[in-house]
C-alpha positions in Angstrom: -14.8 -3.9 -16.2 -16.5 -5.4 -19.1 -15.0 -7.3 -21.6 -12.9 -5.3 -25.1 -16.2 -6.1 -27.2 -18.1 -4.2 -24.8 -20.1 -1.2 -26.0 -21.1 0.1 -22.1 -19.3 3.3 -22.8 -18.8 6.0 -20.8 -20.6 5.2 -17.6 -19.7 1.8 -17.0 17.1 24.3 -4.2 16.9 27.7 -4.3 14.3 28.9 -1.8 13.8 31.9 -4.1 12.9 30.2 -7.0 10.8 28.3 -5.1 9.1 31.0 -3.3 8.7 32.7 -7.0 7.1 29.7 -8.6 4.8 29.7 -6.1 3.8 33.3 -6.0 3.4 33.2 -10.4 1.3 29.6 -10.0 -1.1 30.9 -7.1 -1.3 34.1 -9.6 -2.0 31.8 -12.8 -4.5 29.9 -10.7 -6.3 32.7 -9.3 -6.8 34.4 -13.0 -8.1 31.2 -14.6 -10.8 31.3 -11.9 -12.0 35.1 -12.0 -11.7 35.0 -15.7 -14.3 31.4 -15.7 -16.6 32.4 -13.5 -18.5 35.4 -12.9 -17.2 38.9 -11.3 -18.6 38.0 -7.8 -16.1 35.2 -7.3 -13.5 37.9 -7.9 -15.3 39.9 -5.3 -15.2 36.8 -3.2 -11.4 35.9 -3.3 -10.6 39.7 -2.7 -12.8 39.3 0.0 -11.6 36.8 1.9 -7.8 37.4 1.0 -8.4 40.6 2.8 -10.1 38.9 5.9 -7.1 36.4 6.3 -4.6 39.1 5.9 -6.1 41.2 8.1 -6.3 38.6 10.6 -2.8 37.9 10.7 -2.1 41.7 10.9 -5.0 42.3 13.8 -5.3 39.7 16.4 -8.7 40.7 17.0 -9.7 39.3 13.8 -11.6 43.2 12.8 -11.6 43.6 8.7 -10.1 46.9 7.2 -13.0 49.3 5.9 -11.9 48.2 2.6 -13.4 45.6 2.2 -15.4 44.5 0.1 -19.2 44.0 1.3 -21.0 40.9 -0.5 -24.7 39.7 0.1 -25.1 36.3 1.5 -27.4 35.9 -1.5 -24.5 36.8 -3.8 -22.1 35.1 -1.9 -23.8 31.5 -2.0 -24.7 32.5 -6.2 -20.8 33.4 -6.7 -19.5 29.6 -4.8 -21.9 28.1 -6.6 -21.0 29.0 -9.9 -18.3 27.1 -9.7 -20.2 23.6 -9.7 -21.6 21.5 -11.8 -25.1 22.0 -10.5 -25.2 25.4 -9.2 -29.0 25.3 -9.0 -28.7 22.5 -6.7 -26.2 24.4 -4.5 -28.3 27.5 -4.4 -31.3 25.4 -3.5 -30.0 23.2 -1.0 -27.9 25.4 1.2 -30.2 28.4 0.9 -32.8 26.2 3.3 -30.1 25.9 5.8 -31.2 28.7 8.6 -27.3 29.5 9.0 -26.7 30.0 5.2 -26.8 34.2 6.2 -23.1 34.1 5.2 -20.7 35.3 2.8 -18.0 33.2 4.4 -17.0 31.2 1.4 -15.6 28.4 4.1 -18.6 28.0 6.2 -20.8 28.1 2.6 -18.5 25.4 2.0 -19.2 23.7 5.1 -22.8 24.1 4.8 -22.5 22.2 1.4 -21.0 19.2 3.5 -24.0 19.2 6.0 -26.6 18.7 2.6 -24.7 16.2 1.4 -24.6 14.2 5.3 -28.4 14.8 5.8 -29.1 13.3 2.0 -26.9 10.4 2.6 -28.6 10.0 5.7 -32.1 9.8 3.9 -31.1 7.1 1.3 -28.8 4.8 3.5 -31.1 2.3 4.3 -32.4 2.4 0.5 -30.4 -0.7 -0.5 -31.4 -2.9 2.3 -35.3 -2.1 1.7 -35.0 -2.7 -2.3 -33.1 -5.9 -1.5 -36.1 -7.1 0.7 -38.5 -6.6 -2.0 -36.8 -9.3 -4.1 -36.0 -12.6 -4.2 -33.8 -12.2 -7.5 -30.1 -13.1 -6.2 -28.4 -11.2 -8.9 -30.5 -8.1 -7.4 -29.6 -8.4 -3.6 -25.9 -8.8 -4.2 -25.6 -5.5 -6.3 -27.9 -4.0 -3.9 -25.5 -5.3 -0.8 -22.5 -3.2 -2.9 -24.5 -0.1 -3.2 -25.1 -0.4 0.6 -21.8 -1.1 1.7 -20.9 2.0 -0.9 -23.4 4.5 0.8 -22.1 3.1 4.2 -18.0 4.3 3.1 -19.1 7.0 1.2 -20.7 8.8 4.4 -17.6 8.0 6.4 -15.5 9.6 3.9 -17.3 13.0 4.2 -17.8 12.6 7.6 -13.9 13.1 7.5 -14.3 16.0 5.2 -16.5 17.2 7.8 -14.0 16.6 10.8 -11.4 18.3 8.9 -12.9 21.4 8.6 -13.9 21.7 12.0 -12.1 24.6 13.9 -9.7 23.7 16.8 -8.3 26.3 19.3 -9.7 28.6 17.4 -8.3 28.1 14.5 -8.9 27.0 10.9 -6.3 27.0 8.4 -6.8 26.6 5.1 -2.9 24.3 3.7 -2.1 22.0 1.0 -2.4 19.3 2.8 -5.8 19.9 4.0 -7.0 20.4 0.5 -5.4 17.4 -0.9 -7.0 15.4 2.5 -10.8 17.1 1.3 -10.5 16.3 -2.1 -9.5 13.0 -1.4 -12.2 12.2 0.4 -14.6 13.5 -1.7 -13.1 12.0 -4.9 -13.9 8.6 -2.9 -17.3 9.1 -2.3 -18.0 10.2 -5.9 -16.0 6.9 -6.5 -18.1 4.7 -4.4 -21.5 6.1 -6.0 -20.5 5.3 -9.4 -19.2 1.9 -7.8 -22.8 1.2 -7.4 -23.7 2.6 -10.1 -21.5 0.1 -12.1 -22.5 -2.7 -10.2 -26.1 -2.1 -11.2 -25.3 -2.3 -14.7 -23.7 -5.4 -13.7 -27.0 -7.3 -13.4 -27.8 -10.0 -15.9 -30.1 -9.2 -19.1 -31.6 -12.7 -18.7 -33.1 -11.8 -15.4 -36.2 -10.0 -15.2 -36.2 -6.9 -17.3 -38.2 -4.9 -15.3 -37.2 -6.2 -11.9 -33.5 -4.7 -12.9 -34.9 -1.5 -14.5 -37.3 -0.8 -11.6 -34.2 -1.5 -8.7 -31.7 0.7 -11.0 -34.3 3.5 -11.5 -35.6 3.9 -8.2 -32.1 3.6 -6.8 -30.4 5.9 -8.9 -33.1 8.7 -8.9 -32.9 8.4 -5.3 -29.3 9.1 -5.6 -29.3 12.1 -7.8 -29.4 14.6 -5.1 -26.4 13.0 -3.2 -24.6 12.7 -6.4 -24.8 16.0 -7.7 -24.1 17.7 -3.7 -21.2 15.6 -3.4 -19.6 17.1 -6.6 -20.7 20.6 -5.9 -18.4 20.2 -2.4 -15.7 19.0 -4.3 -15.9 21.9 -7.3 -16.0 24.3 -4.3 -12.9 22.6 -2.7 -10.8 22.4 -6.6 -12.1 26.3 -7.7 -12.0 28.4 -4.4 -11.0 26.6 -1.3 -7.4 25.8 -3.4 -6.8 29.6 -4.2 -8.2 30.8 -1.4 -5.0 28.7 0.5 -2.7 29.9 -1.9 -3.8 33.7 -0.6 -4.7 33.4 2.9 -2.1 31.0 4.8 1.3 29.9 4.7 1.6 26.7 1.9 4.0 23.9 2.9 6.7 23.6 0.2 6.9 20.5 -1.9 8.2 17.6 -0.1 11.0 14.9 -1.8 11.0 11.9 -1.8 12.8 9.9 0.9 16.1 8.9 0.6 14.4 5.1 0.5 12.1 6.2 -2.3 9.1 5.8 -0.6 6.5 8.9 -0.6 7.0 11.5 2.2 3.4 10.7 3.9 5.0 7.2 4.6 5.6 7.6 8.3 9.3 6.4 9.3 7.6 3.7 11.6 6.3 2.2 8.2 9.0 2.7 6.0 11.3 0.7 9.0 8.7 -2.0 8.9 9.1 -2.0 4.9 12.9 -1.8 5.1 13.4 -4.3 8.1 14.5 -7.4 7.0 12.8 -9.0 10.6 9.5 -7.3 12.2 7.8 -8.4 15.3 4.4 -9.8 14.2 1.2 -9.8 16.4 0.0 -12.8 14.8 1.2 -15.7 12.9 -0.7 -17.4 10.2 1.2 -20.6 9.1 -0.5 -23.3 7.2 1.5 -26.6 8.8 0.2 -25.1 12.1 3.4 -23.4 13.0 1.7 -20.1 13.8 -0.5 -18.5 15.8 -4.0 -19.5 13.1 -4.0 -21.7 10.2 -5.7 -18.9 7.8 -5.6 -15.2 6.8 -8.7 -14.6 7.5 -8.2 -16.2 11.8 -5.7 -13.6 12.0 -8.1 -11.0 10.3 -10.6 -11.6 13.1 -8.4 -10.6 15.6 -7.6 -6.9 14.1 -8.3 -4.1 16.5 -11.4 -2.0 15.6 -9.7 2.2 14.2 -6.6 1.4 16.1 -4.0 4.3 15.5 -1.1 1.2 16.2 -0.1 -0.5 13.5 -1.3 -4.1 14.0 1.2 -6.4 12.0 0.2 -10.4 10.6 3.3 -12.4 9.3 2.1 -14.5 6.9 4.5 -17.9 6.2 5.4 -19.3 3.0 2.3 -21.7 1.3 -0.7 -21.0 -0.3 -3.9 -20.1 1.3 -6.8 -20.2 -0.8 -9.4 -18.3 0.7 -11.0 -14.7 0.3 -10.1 -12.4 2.6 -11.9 -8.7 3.4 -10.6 -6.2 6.1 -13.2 -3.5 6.8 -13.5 -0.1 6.7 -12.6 0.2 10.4 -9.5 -2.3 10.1 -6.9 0.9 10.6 -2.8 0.6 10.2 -2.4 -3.1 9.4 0.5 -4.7 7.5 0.5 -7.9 6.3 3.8 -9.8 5.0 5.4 -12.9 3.7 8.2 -14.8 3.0 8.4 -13.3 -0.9 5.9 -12.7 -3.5 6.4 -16.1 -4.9 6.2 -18.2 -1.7 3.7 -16.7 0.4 0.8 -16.6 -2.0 -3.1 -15.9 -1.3 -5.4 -17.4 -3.9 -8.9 -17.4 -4.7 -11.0 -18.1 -7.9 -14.4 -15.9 -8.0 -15.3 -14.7 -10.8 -18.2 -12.2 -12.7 -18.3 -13.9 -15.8 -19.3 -17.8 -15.3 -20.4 -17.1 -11.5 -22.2 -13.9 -11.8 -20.8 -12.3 -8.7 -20.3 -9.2 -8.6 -16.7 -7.9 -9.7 -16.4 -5.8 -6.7 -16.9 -8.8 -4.5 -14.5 -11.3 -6.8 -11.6 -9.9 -5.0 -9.4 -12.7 -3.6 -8.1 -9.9 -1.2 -9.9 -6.6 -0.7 -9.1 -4.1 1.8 -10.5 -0.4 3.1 -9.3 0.5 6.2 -6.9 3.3 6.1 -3.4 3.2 6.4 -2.9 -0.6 4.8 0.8 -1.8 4.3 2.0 -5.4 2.8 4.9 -6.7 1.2 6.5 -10.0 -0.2 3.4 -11.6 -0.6 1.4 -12.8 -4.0 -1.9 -12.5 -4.8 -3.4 -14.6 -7.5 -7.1 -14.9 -8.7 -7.3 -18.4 -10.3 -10.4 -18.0 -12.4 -8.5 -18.0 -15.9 -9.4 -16.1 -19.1 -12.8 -17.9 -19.6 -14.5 -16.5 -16.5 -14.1 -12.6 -16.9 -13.7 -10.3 -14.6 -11.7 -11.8 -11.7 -10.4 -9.3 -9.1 -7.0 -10.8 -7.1 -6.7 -7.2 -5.2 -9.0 -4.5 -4.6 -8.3 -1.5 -2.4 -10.0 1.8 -0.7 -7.1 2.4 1.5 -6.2 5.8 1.5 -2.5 6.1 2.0 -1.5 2.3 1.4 1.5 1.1 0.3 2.7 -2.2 -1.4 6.1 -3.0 -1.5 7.8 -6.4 -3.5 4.0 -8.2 -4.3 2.4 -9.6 -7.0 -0.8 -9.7 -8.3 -1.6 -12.3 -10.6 -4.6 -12.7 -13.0 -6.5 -12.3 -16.3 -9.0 -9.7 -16.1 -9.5 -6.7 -13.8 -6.4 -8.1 -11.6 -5.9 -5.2 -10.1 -8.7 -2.7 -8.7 -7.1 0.3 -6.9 -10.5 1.6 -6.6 -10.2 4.3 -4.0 -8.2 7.2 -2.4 -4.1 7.3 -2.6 -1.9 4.8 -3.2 1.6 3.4 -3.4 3.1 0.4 -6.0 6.8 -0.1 -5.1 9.3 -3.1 -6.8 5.7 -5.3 -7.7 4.4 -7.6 -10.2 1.2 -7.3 -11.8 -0.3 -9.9 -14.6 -2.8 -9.9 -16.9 -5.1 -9.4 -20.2 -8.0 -7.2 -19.9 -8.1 -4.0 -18.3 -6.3 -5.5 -15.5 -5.5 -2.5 -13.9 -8.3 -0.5 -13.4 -10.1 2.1 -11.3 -10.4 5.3 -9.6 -7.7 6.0 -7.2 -4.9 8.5 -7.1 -1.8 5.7 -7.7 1.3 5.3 -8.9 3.6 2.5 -9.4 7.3 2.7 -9.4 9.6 0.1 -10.4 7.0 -2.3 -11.1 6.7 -5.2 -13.8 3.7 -4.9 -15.9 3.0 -8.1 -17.3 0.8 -8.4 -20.1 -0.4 -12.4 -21.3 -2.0 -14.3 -23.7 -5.9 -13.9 -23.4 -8.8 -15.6 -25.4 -8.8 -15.6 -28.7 -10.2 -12.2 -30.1 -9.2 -10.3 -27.3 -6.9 -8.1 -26.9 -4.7 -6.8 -23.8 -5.8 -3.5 -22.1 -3.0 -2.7 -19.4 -5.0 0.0 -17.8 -8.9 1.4 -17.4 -8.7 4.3 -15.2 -12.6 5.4 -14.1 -11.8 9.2 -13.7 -15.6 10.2 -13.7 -15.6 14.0 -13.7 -13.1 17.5 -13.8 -12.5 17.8 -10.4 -11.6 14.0 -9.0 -8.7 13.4 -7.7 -7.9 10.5 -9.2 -5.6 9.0 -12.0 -3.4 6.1 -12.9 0.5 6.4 -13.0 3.1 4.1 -14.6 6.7 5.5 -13.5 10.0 3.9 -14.7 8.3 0.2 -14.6 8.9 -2.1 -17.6 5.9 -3.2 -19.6 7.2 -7.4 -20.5 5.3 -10.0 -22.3 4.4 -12.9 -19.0 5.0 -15.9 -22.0 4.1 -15.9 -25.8 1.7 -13.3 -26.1 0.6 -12.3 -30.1 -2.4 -10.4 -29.2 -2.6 -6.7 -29.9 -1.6 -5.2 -26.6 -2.2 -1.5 -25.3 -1.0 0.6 -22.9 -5.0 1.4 -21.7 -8.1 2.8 -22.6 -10.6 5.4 -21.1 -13.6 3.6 -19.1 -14.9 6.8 -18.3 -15.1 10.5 -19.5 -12.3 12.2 -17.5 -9.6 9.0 -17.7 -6.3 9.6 -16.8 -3.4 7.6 -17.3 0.4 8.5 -17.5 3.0 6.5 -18.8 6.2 8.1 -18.2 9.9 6.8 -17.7 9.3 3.3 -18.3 11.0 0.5 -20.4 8.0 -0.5 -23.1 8.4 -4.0 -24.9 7.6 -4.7 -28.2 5.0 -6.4 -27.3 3.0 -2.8 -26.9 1.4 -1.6 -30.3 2.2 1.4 -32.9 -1.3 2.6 -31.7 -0.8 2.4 -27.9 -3.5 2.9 -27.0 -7.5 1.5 -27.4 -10.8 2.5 -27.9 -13.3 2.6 -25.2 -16.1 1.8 -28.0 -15.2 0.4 -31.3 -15.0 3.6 -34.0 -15.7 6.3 -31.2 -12.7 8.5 -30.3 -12.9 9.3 -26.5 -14.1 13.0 -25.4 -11.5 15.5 -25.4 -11.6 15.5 -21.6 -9.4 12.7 -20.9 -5.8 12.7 -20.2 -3.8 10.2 -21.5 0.4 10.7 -21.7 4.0 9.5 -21.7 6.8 10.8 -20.9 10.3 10.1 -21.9 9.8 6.1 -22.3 12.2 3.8 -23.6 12.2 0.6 -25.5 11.0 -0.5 -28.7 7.0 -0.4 -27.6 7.8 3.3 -26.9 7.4 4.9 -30.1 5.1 7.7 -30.5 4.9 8.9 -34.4 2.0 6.3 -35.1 0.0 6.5 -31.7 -3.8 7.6 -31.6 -4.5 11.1 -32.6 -6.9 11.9 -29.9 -7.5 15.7 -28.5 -6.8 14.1 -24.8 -3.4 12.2 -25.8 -0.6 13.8 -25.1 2.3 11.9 -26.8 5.2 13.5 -25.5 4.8 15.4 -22.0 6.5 18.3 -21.1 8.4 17.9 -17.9 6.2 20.2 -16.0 2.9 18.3 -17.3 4.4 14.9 -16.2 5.7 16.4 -13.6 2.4 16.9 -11.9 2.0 12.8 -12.0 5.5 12.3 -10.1 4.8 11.2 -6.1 5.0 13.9 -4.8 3.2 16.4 -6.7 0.1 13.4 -7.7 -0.3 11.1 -4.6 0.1 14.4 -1.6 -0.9 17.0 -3.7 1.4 19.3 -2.1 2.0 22.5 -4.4 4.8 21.6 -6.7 7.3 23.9 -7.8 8.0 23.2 -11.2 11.4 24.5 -12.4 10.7 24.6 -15.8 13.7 23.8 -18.2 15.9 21.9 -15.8 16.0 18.7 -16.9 15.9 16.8 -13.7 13.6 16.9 -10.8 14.0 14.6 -7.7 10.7 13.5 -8.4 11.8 11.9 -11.3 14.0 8.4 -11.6 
């Protein structure tokens, strides 16, 4: 994240009820989409609805003489539509020999396998760039963009594994479109990571080293880019109705009665409730333990291991970096408390020059991450910029009774969903940012004293386009000054064109401005298509009447609009039946 004076911009329970809620949202969802696209996507829908219907009525799978007949030609045109580069989606799946189809699922599919074989073409791109120069600066934003093209084909190899069909089946549920647009989300995320990180490289070195690297890199990237967002428009506008019409939608699930989020397995919410857990390894500085460091018991994780694999971390400091892979499934890592077992490091963007993404004192990816009672800190101070304590691509992590502790950028939830339970997070400038689906819950949110002439950002949420999944939500935390802080402080502002951020049941010091909220660029109002709201805070930093008049600020939420930011709803995805009018919903505190 760049610093506030920054002018980047914009790239840088009544079952009936329920049932009925359904029935009128699926309806609502189905009429924006035939009424924004052209009539063959209504022909499509109709098309398939019938198909699916019939195949539930006839086990043979034979469609009713009604109907519809669609071209494959019309087909593909009709999916397409829907994207943001439809002439790329014509183009690239029409080549496909197999494209014969008006099968809006196996289009869809089809659209996966263009975006596979072009990440394929380009992976080793980085690696070969790199070797051309000897500028340092160069190679280590080059090594991110690798290490992004490497995560971003594993994500949509998931995408592709999802939609494979299994005894003969292939359903089309909520879950399964909240998994695919998750995945997709992240590998959009991880492009503009690199993307980021080449705008990252000093103006003092070579003007036209950087220029050529960035040009040649991001041209070559254009064609994943743009078919990675076409399979995720496809996925938002027709896979989601399609499931609304064709199979059987779970209902919305509640929150457990321990408040964690229902994709929490019980295994993991026992190992965040126990007050003793069995550890496979024990890291203890006096040589107590198993290793000395984090990053010995690191070393020993088990390679996409469905077990979780657990490291109890004693009470002292360790000041190291630690990194667990992409393949480092189902760990959990915990201390003796947030304020006794504590993980420090100090590397920093702004007086180093290394790359924010790799500044992270702890940075994780693997899937499935857990960790509780322990602090992270990032040591760097307000002098050194951008200075990561925590970064994380875990889909489906939870943090439970942590801290994170820094200036700015503390906090880099950069990927995929996540969970903030009971934790502390410091800082000044944008220091928590990114582009995950998250939400924190009971959390302290601790703004401090920066550099003279700054001011505090609490949030920068990196929302690139429409159809991410992605967004930042602050639920029934309190928003404290960490000291004497007299800086202007805001609740956030938009790093990139579709940022969104909720504030909603929270306890907002005074400490928080009339405004609220800040300026990407100075004197430039952000585009319409961000979404910024609160919802029924408290405090005397919650007041409204004098906040920014934006046309993507919404001051005062209805229920049902912050109601699709609650757990529930925002981190699964599941369909959420809104009851509109009742003031309380179990999704709220």
């Amino acid at each position: 994240m760049d610093t506030p004076n920054s002018a980047k911009g914009y790239f840088k329970v009544d079952h009936e009820a329920q049932e009925m809620a359904l029935k009128k949202k699926a309806y609502k969802r189905l009429f924006i989409v035939v009424a924004s696209v052209v009539v063959f996507l209504g022909v499509i829908i109709g098309a398939a609805v019938a198909v699916a219907r019939s195949q539930r009525n006839d086990p043979h799978g034979s469609s009713p003489s009604s109907t519809p007949e669609l071209t494959p030609a019309a087909s593909l045109k009709s999916v397409c539509s829907v994207t943001r580069f439809p002439d790329a989606c014509i183009s690239s799946i029409s080549k496909i020999p197999s494209s014969n189809t008006t099968d809006p699922v196996v289009i869809f599919r089809l659209s996966l396998k263009v975006v596979v074989d072009e990440l394929a073409s380009i992976s080793d791109l980085p690696k070969k760039l790199a070797e051309e120069t000897d500028d340092e600066g160069i190679k280590s934003a080059l090594r991110v963009c690798g290490e992004m093209l490497d995560v971003a084909m594993d994500s949509v190899n998931d995408t592709v594994s999802s939609m494979e069909v299994r005894d003969g089946k292939n359903i089309l549920n909520s879950g399964k479109i909240e998994d695919l647009k998750t995945w997709l989300t992240a590998a959009i995320t991880y492009y503009e990571t690199c993307f980021d990180t080449l705008a990252e490289i000093s103006p003092n070195q070579s003007e036209s080293k950087t220029s050529i690297v960035s040009k040649n890199l991001t041209s070559a990237m254009k064609n994943s880019t743009e078919f990675t967002s076409n399979s995720l428009a496809i996925v938002a506008k027709i896979l989601s109705t399609l499931s609304d019409f064709g199979v059987p939608v779970h209902r919305r699930r509640l929150l457990s009665s321990n408040s964690f989020p229902s994709w929490v397995s019980p295994r993991t919410r026992r190992l965040l409730s126990a007050k003793s857990v069995k550890p496979n390894v024990i890291v203890a500085a006096d040589g107590s333990g198993d290793v000395w460091t984090v990053n010995e018991a690191v070393v020993k994780i088990p390679k996409k291991s469905n077990a979780t694999f657990v490291i109890y971390v004693k009470a002292g400091t360790y000041v190291e970096n630690v990194f667990m892979d992409k393949n480092m499934w189902n760990v959990m890592i915990y201390g003796d408390g947030k304020s006794k077992t504590i993980i420090s490091g100090s590397k920093n963007y702004g007086v180093d020059g290394i790359k924010t993404y790799y500044t992270a004192t702890l940075g994780v990816l693997g899937s499935g991450f857990i960790m509780k009672d322990i602090g992270i800190i990032n040591t760097a101070g307000p002098e050194k910029g951008q200075a990561v304590a925590f970064r994380s691509g875990s889909d489906h992590s939870v943090y439970y009774q942590c801290s994170f502790d820094g200036y700015q950028d503390t906090l880099y939830p950069q990927a995929k969903r996540q969970f903030y339970r009971d934790c502390d997070v410091t800082g000044t400038v944008d220091f928590i940012f990114g582009s995950a689906a998250v939400v924190f819950q009971g959390c302290n949110i601790r703004p401090r004293q920066p550099l003279p002439k700054q001011y505090n950002t609490i949030t920068a949420q990196g929302k690139k386009e429409e159809n991410l999944h992605s967004g930042t939500v602050i639920q029934g935390c309190t928003i404290t000054a960490n000291g004497n802080v007299t800086a202007a402080t805001y609740l956030g502002r938009p790093w990139k064109p579709y940022s969104t951020t909720v504030f909603m049941q929270s306890e907002i010091g005074a400490l928080v401005g009339a405004a609220g909220w800040m300026r990407w660029d100075a004197g430039v109002d952000p585009p319409s298509t961000i979404l910024y709201g609160e919802y029924k805070n408290s405090g005397p930093g919650a007041g409204v009447t004098k906040r920014v008049n934006w046309a993507g600020y919404k001051p005062t939420m209805s229920a049902a609009e912050a109601g699709r930011f609650t757990v529930d709803a925002f981190i699964n995805e599941e369909d959420w039946l809104p009851a509109m009018g009742v003031p309380y919903q179990p999704s709220f505190f």
